[in-house]
C-alpha positions as CSV (number, residue, x, y, z in Angstrom):
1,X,47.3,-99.8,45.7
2,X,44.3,-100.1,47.8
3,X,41.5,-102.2,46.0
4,X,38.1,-100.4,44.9
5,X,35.5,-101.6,47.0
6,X,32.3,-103.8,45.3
7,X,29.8,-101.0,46.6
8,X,31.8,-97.7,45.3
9,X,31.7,-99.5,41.8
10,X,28.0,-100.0,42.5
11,X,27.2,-96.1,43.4
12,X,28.6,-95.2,40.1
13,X,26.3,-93.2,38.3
14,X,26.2,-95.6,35.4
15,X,26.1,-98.7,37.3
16,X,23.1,-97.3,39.9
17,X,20.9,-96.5,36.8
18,X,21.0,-100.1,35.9
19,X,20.0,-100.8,39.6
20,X,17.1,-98.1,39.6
21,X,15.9,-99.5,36.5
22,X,15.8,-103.0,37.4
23,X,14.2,-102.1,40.6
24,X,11.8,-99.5,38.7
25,X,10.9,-102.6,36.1
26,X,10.5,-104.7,39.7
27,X,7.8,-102.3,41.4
28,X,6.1,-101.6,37.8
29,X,5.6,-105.1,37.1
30,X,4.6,-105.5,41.3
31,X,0.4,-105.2,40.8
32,X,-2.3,-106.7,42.4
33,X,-3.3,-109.8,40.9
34,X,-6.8,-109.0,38.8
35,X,-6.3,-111.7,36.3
36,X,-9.7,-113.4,36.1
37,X,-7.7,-116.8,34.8
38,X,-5.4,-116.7,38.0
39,X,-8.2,-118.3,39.8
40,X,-8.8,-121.6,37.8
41,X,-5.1,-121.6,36.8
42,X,-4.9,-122.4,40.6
43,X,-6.9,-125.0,40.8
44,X,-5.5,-126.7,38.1
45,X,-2.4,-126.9,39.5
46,X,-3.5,-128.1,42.3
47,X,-5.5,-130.8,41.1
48,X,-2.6,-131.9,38.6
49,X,-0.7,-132.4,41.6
50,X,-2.8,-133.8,43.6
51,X,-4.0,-136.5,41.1
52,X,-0.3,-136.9,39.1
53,X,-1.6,-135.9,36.1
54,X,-2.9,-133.2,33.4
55,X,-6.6,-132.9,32.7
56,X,-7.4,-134.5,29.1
57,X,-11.1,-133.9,29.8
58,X,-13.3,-130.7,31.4
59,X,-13.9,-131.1,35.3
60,X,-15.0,-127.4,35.9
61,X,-18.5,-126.6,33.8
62,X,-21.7,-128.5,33.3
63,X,-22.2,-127.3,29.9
64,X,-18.7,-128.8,28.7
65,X,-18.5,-131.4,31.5
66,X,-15.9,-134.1,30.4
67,X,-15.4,-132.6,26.6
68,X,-11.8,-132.8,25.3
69,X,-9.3,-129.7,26.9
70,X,-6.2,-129.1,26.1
71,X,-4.5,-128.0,28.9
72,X,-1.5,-126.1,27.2
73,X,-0.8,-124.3,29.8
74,X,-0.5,-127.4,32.9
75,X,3.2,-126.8,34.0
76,X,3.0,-122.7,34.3
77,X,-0.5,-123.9,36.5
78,X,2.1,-126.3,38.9
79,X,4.5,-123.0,38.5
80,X,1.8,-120.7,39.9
81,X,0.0,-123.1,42.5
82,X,3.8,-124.5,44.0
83,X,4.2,-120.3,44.1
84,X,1.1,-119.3,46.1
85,X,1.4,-122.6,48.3
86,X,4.6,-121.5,49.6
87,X,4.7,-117.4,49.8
88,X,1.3,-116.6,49.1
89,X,0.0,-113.7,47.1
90,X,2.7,-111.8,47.9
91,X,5.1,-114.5,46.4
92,X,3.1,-114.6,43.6
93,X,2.9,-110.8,42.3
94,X,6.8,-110.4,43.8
95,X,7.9,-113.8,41.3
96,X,5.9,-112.6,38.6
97,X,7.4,-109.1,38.6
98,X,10.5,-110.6,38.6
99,X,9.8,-112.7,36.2
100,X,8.6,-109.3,33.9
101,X,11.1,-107.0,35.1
102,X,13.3,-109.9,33.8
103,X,12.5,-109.8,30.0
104,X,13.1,-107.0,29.9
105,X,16.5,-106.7,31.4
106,X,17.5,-109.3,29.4
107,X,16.8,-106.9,26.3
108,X,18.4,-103.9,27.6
109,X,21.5,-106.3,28.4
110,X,22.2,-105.7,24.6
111,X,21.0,-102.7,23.7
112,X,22.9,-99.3,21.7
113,X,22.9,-96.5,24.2
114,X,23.4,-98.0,27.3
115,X,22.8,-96.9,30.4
116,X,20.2,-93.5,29.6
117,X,19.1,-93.7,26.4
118,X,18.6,-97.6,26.7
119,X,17.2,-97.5,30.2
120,X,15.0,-94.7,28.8
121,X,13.8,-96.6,25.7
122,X,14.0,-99.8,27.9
123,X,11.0,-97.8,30.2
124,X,9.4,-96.5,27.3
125,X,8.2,-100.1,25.9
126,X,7.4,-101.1,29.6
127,X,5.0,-98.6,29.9
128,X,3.6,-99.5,26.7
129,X,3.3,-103.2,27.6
130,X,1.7,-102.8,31.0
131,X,-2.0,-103.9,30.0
132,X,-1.1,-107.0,29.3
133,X,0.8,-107.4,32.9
134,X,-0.2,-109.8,35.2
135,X,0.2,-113.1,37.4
136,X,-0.6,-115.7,34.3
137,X,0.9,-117.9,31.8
138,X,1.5,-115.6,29.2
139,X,4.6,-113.8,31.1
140,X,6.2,-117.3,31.3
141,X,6.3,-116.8,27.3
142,X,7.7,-112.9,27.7
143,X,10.7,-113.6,29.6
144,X,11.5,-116.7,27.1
145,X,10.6,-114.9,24.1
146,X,13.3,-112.2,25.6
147,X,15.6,-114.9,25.9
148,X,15.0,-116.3,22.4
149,X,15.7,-112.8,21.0
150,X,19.3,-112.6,23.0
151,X,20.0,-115.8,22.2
152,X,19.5,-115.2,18.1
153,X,21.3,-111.8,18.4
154,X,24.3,-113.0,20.0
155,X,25.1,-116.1,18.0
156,X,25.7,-114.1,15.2
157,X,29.2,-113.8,17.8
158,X,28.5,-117.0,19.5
159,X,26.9,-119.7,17.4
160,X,26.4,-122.3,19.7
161,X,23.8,-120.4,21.7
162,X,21.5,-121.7,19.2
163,X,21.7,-124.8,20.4
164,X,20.0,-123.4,23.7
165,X,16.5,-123.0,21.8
166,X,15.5,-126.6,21.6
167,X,16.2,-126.9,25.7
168,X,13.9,-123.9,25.8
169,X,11.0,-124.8,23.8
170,X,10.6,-127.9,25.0
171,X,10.1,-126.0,28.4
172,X,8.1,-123.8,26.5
173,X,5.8,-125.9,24.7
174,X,4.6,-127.5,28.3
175,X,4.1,-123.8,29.8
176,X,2.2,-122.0,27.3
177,X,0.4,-121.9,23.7
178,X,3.3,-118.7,23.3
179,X,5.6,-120.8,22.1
180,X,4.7,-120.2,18.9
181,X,5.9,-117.1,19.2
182,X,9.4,-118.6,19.6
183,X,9.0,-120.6,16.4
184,X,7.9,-117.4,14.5
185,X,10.7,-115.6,15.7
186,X,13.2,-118.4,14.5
187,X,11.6,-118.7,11.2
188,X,11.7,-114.9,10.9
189,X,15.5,-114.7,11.5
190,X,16.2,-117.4,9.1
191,X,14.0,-115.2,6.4
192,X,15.5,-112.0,7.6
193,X,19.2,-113.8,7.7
194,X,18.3,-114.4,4.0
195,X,17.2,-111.1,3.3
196,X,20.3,-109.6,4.7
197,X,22.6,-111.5,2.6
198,X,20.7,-110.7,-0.5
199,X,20.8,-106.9,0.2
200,X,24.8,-107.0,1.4
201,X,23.3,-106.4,4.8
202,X,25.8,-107.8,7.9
203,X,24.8,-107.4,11.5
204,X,26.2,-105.3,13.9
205,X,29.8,-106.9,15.2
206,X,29.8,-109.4,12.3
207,X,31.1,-110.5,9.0
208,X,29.7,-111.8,5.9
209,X,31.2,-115.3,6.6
210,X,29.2,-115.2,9.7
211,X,26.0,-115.0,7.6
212,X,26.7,-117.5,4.9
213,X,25.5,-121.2,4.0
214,X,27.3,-122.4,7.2
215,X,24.8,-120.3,9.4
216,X,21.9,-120.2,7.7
217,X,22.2,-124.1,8.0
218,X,22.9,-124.4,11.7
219,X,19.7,-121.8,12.1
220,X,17.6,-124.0,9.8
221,X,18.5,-127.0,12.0
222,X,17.9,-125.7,14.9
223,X,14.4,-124.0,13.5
224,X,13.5,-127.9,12.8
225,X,14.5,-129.5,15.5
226,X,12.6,-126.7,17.8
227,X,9.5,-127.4,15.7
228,X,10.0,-131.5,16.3
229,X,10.2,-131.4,19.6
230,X,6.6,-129.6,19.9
231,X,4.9,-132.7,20.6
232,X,6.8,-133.5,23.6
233,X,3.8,-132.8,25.7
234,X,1.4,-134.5,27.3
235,X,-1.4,-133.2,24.5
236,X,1.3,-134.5,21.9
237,X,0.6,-133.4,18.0
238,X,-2.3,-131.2,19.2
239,X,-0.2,-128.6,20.0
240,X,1.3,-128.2,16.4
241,X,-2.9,-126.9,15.6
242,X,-3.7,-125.1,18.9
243,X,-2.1,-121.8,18.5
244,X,-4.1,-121.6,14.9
245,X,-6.9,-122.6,16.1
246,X,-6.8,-119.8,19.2
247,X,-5.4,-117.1,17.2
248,X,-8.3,-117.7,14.6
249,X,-11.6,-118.0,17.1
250,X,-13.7,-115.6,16.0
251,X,-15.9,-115.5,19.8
252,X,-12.3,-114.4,21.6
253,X,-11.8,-111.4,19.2
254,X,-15.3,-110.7,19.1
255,X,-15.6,-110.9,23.1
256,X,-12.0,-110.7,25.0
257,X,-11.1,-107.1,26.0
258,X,-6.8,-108.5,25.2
259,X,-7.7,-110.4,21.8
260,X,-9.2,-106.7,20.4
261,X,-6.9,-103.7,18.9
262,X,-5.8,-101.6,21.0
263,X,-7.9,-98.4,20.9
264,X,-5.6,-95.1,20.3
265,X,-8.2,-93.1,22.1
266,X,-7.2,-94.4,25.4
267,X,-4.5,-93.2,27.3
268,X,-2.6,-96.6,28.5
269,X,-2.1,-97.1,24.7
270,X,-0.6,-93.8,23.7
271,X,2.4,-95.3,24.6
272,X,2.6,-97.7,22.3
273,X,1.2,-95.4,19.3
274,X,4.3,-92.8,19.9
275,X,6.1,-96.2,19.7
276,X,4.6,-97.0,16.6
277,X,5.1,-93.4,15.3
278,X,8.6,-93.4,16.3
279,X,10.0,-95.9,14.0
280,X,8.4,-94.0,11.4
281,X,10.1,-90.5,11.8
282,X,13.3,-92.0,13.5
283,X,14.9,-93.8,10.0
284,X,14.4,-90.2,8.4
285,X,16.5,-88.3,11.4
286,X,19.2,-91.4,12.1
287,X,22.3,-92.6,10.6
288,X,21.7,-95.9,11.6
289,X,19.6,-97.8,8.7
290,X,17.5,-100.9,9.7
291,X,18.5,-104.3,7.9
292,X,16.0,-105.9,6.2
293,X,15.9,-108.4,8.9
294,X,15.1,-105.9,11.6
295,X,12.2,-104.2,8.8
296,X,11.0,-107.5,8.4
297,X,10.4,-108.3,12.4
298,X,9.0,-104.9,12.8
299,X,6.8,-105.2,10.4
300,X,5.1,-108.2,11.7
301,X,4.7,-107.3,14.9
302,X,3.9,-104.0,14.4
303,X,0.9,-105.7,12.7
304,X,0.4,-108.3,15.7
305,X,0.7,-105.6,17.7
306,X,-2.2,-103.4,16.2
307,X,-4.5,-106.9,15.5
308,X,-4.9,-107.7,19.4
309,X,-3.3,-106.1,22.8
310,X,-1.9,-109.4,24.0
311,X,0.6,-108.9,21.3
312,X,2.0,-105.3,22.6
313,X,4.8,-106.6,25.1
314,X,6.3,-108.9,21.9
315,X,6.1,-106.2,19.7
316,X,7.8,-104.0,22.5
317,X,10.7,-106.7,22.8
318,X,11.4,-106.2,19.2
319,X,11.3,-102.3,18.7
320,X,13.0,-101.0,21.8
321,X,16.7,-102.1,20.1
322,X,15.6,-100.3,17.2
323,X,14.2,-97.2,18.7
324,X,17.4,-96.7,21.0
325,X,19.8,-98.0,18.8
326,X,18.2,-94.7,16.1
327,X,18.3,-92.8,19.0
328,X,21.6,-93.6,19.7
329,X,23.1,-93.0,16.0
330,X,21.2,-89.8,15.9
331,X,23.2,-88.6,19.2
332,X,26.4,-90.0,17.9
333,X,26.0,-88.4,14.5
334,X,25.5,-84.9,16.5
335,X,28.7,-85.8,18.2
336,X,27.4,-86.4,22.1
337,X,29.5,-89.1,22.5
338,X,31.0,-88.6,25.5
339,X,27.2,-89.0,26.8
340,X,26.7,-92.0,25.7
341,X,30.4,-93.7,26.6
342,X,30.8,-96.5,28.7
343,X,33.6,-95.6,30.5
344,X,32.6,-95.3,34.1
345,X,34.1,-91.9,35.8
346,X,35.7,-92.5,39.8
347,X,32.7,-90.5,41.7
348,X,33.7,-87.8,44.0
349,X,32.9,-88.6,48.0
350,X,29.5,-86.2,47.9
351,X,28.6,-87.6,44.6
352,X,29.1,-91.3,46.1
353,X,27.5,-90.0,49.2
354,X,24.4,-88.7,46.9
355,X,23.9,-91.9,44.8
356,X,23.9,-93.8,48.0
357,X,20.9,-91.9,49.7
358,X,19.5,-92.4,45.9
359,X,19.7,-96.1,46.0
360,X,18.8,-96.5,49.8
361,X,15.6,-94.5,48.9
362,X,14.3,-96.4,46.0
363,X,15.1,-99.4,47.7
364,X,12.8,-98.4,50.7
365,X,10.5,-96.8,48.3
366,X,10.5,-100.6,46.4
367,X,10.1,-102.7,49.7
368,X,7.3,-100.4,50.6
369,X,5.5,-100.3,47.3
370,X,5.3,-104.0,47.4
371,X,4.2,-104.8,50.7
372,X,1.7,-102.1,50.2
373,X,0.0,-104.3,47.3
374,X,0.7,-107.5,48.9
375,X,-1.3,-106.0,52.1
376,X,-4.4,-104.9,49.7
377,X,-5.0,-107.3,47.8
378,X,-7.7,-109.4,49.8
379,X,-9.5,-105.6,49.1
380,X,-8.7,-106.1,45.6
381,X,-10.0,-109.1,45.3
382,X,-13.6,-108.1,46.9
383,X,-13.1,-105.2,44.8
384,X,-13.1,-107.4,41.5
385,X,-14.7,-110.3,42.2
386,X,-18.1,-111.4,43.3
387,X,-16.4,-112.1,47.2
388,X,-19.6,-111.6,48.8
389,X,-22.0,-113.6,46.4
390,X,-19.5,-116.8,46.6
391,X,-19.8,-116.3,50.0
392,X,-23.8,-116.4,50.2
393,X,-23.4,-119.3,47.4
394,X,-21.3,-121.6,50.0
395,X,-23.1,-120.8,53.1
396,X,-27.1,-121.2,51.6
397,X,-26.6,-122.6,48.3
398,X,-29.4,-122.6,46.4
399,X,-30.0,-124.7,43.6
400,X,-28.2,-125.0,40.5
401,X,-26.9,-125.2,37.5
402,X,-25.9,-121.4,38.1
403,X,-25.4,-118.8,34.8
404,X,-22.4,-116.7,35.8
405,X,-20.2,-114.2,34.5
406,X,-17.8,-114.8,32.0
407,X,-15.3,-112.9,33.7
408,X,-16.5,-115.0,37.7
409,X,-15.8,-118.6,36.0
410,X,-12.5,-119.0,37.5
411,X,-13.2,-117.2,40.8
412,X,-16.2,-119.7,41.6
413,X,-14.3,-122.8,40.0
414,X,-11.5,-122.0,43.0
415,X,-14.2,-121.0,45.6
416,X,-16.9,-123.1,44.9
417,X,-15.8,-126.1,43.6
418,X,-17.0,-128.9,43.5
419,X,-20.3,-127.4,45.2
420,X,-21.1,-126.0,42.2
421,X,-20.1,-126.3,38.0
422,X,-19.6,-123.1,36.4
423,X,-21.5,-122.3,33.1
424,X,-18.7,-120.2,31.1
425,X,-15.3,-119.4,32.0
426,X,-12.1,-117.8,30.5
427,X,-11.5,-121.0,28.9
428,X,-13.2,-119.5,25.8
429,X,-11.6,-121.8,23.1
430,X,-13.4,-124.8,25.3
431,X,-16.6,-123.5,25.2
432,X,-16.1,-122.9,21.5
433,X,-17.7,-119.8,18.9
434,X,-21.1,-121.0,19.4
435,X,-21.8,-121.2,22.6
436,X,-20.0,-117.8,23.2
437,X,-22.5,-116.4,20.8
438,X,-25.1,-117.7,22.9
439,X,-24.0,-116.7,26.2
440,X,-23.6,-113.0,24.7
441,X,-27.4,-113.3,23.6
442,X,-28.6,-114.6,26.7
443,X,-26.5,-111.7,28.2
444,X,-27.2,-108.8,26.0
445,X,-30.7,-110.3,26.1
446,X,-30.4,-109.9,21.5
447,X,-33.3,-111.0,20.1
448,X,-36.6,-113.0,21.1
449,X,-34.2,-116.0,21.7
450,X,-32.2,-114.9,24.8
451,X,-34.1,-117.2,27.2
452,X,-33.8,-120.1,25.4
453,X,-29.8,-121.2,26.6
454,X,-31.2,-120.3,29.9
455,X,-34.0,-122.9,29.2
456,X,-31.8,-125.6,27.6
457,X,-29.2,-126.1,30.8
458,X,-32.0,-125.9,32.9
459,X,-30.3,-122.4,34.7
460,X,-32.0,-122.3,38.1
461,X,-29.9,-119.4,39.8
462,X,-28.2,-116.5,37.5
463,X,-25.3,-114.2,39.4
464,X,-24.0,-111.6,37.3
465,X,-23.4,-107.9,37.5
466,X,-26.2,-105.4,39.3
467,X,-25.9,-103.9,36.1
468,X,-26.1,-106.9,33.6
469,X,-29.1,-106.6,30.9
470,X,-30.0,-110.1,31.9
471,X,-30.4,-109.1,35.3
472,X,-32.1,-106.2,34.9
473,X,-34.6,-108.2,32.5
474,X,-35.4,-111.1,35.0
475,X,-35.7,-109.2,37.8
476,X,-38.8,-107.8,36.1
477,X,-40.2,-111.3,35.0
478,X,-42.4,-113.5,37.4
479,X,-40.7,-116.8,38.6
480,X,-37.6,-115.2,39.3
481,X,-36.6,-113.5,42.7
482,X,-33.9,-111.5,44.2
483,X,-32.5,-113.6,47.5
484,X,-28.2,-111.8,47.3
485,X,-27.4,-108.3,46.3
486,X,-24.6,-106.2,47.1
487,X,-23.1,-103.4,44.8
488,X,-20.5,-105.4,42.8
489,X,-23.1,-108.9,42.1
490,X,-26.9,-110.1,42.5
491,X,-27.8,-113.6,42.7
492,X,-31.3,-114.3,41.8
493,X,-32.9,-117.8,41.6
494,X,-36.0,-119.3,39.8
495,X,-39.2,-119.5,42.1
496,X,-40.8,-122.2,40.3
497,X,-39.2,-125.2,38.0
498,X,-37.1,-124.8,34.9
499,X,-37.6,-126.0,31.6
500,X,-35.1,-129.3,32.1
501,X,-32.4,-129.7,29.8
C-alpha cells in the first residue's frame, strides 16, 4: 500500500481552510505599528536591561519626575525591546501577529462546526476585535486569556490542565495589568460550575461526576493559589489594587479613545453589534441551549464589552464558541450534517492540483502583504507622529520644559530622551485624574484658567497639533512665536520669560 504523502493530507479541502485561516488571522493581525505606548514601552525595556532592574520611580516627565510607577507591564517591555533589537519592526508586527493570530487559533482549536462554520465565526470575532490590535502589552494578555479559556474547557476531560494556570499567571502577572482578566475568568467558571450543577446542567463531553465536590474543589484551589501567587512581582501586593484602581480612573474613560464604549455608529464596530445581536436571535432558532455557565460569561462580557473597547477581543474569545456552536445545532437540526462532518474526503488530482495553486497564492499573497507594511512603516511613522518636530527639537533645541501631546509622550521619551522630559504621556494612571483634567483645560483652553498649568511648570516651548485650540490661541498672544511648523505639528516657544514654577 503506498503511504499518503504529508502534503496531499495538507491540500485537503478541510485541512487547507485551517491553513488559509491561520494565515488570513497572520496578515490581519500584520499592521503597522501606530500604538502611541510602543514608543516608551521601548525604552523601558531598554533601560531595564541596561540598568538590571524595573523602574519603582518616574524617569520620563518633569511634572511626575521620580513619583512612584508601577511598572506592570516591565517583562512584555524586555519582550518587545529584545524583539525590535533583533528583527526590527518587521519582527515586531510579524511576532505580534503571531502572537494575535495565535489566540485565536487556540479558540477555534475547540470549537462546534469545524472547519467552515468555525473558521467563519472564528473571522467573524477577528474582525470585530481589530481596534484594539496592535504591537503592545495588552495582546500578551489575549493569547493567555485564549489559553486560560482552553485550558478551563478541556479539564472538564482532562483535570490536570488546571494545574497549568498558576505557571501562567505568574508569567502573566509580570507581563501585564490583564491578568485580572485570568482571575475573573477562573472565578467565573467556579460560579458558572456551580450554577450548572444547580440547574442539572453538564458540559459538553462530560458527566455529572465530572462537575461535583471533587472538581469544584480542585478549581477553587487552583482559583487561590492563582490569586497568591499575584504578588510574585517586583511591585509585590500592589498588583492585587492596580487593576481597580485603572479600571476605575475616571481621566482614562473620560479621555482614552479604548477606555470609551464603542460607538454603534461607526463602521469598525458593526461587527461586534451583529455579534452582540446574534446571541440574541440565535437561542430562539437553535437546538443547542446555553448553560448557565456560558449565560453567565456572556453576560459579563457582553457588559465589558459595551463599557470600554479594550474589552471587545475578550468578549470575542468568549462568544465565538457560542455563536458557532448555535450555528452549528441550527445546521444539524436542519439535517446538513454531512457539511459539517469531519471526515476528510481523498481529493481528486485537479482538485489537489487546485487547492495547491490556492495555498501557493495566499502564501505569496501573505509574504507580500507583510513586507509591504514592514517597508512603510518609517512613512507611517512620519505619518503619525510629530517625525519632523522631534527632529527640529534634537538639532536646535530650544528651551524647555516642553507641553506636548498626550498622544507624542512616548514618541519624544524614545527620541528625545534625556534631552528633554515630557509633560504628559500614555501613562495616564501616573499622571493621575487631576492633572488630566488640567491638561485637557489647558488644551481645550476651558475656562479663564487654561494658562495657569502652563504658568505653574514654567512651559517655555508647546508642540502640539496645527490644529490644537492651544495652539491656535497662543499663536495669537504676544510672547509667544512660531519657530517649527509642518502639517502634522507646530512647535512654538515663549519670547520672553515664564512665570517659574
Amino acid at each position: 500500500m503506498t503511504p499518503r504523502l504529508p502534503v496531499k493530507g495538507l491540500l485537503e479541502t478541510r485541512n487547507l481552510i485551517v491553513i488559509i485561516l491561520a494565515l488570513g488571522l497572520f496578515i490581519m493581525a500584520a499592521r503597522s505599528v501606530t500604538d502611541p505606548d510602543v514608543w516608551w514601552h521601548l525604552r523601558t525595556g531598554q533601560l531595564t536591561i541596561e540598568n538590571h532592574r524595573v523602574f519603582h520611580n518616574d524617569p520620563y516627565s518633569f511634572t511626575r519626575f521620580d513619583q512612584p510607577w508601577v511598572d506592570h507591564e516591565w517583562l512584555s517591555q524586555i519582550f518587545i525591546f529584545v524583539l525590535y533589537r533583533v528583527a526590527g519592526w518587521g519582527g515586531l508586527i510579524a511576532g505580534f501577529a503571531a502572537i494575535i493570530a495565535a489566540a485565536y487559533l487556540l479558540i477555534f482549536s475547540g470549537l462546534p462546526g469545524k472547519p467552515y462554520v468555525a473558521a467563519a465565526v472564528t473571522v467573524w470575532g477577528a474582525v470585530a476585535s481589530i481596534p484594539s490590535w496592535g504591537v503592545r502589552p495588552q495582546m500578551l494578555t489575549l493569547l493567555l486569556a485564549s489559553i486560560f479559556l482552553v485550558l478551563l474547557e478541556r479539564s472538564y476531560e482532562r483535570p490536570n490542565l488546571l494545574w497549568w494556570t498558576p505557571v501562567l499567571m505568574l508569567l502573566w502577572v509580570n507581563f501585564h495589568a490583564g491578568f485580572a482578566v485570568g482571575i475573573a475568568v477562573l472565578l467565573l467558571f467556579l460560579i458558572g460550575d456551580g450554577l450548572d450543577v444547580a440547574f442539572g446542567c453538564a458540559a459538553a463531553g462530560t458527566t455529572t461526576l465530572q462537575l461535583s465536590a471533587a472538581r469544584f474543589r480542585r478549581l477553587a484551589l487552583v482559583t487561590s493559589i492563582c490569586i497568591a501567587v499575584v504578588p510574585l512581582n517586583p511591585y509585590g501586593m500592589q498588583m492585587y489594587r492596580y487593576p481597580f484602581e485603572t479600571l476605575h480612573s475616571r481621566a482614562m474613560l473620560a479621555y482614552i479613545g479604548e477606555w470609551l464604549s464603542p460607538d454603534f455608529h461607526q463602521a469598525r464596530y458593526l461587527p461586534t453589534l451583529f455579534l452582540m445581536l446574534s446571541t440574541l436571535v440565535l437561542p430562539a432558532l437553535s437546538p443547542r441551549r446555553l448553560r448557565p455557565r456560558e449565560l453567565l460569561l456572556l453576560m459579563v462580557t457582553t457588559y465589558a464589552a459595551l463599557r470600554s473597547v479594550r474589552h471587545i477581543p475578550i468578549y470575542v474569545l468568549i462568544v465565538v464558541p457560542l455563536v458557532s456552536g448555535m450555528i452549528d445545532g441550527c445546521l444539524r437540526a436542519k439535517g446538513k450534517t454531512a457539511f459539517l462532518s469531519l471526515r476528510p474526503h481523498p481529493p481528486t488530482p485537479p482538485k489537489l492540483i487546485a487547492n495547491a495553486i490556492l495555498l501557493a497564492g495566499f502564501l505569496t499573497f501573505t509574504v507580500a502583504r507583510l513586507h509591504y507594511v514592514i517597508v512603510h512603516q518609517p512613512e507611517t511613522e512620519a505619518k503619525e507622529f510629530p517625525l519632523g518636530a522631534a527632529s527640529f527639537l534634537i538639532n536646535s533645541p530650544p528651551a524647555g520644559p516642553l507641553l506636548n501631546h498626550y498622544n507624542w509622550g512616548g514618541y519624544f521619551i524614545w527620541k528625545l530622551s534625556p534631552l528633554y522630559k515630557v509633560y504628559v504621556d500614555g501613562r495616564a494612571d501616573l499622571y493621575g485624574d487631576t492633572f488630566m483634567d488640567e491638561f485637557a483645560t489647558s488644551y481645550y483652553l476651558k475656562g479663564k484658567a487654561w494658562q495657569d498649568p502652563l504658568n505653574q511648570w514654567g512651559i517655555q516651548t508647546v508642540v502640539l497639533p496645527p490644529d490644537a485650540p492651544l495652539i491656535l490661541a497662543l499663536q495669537t498672544m504676544p510672547g509667544w512665536q512660531k519657530v517649527f511648523s509642518d502639517s502634522h505639528s507646530v512647535v512654538l516657544t515663549r519670547a520672553v520669560s515664564g512665570a517659574s514654577r
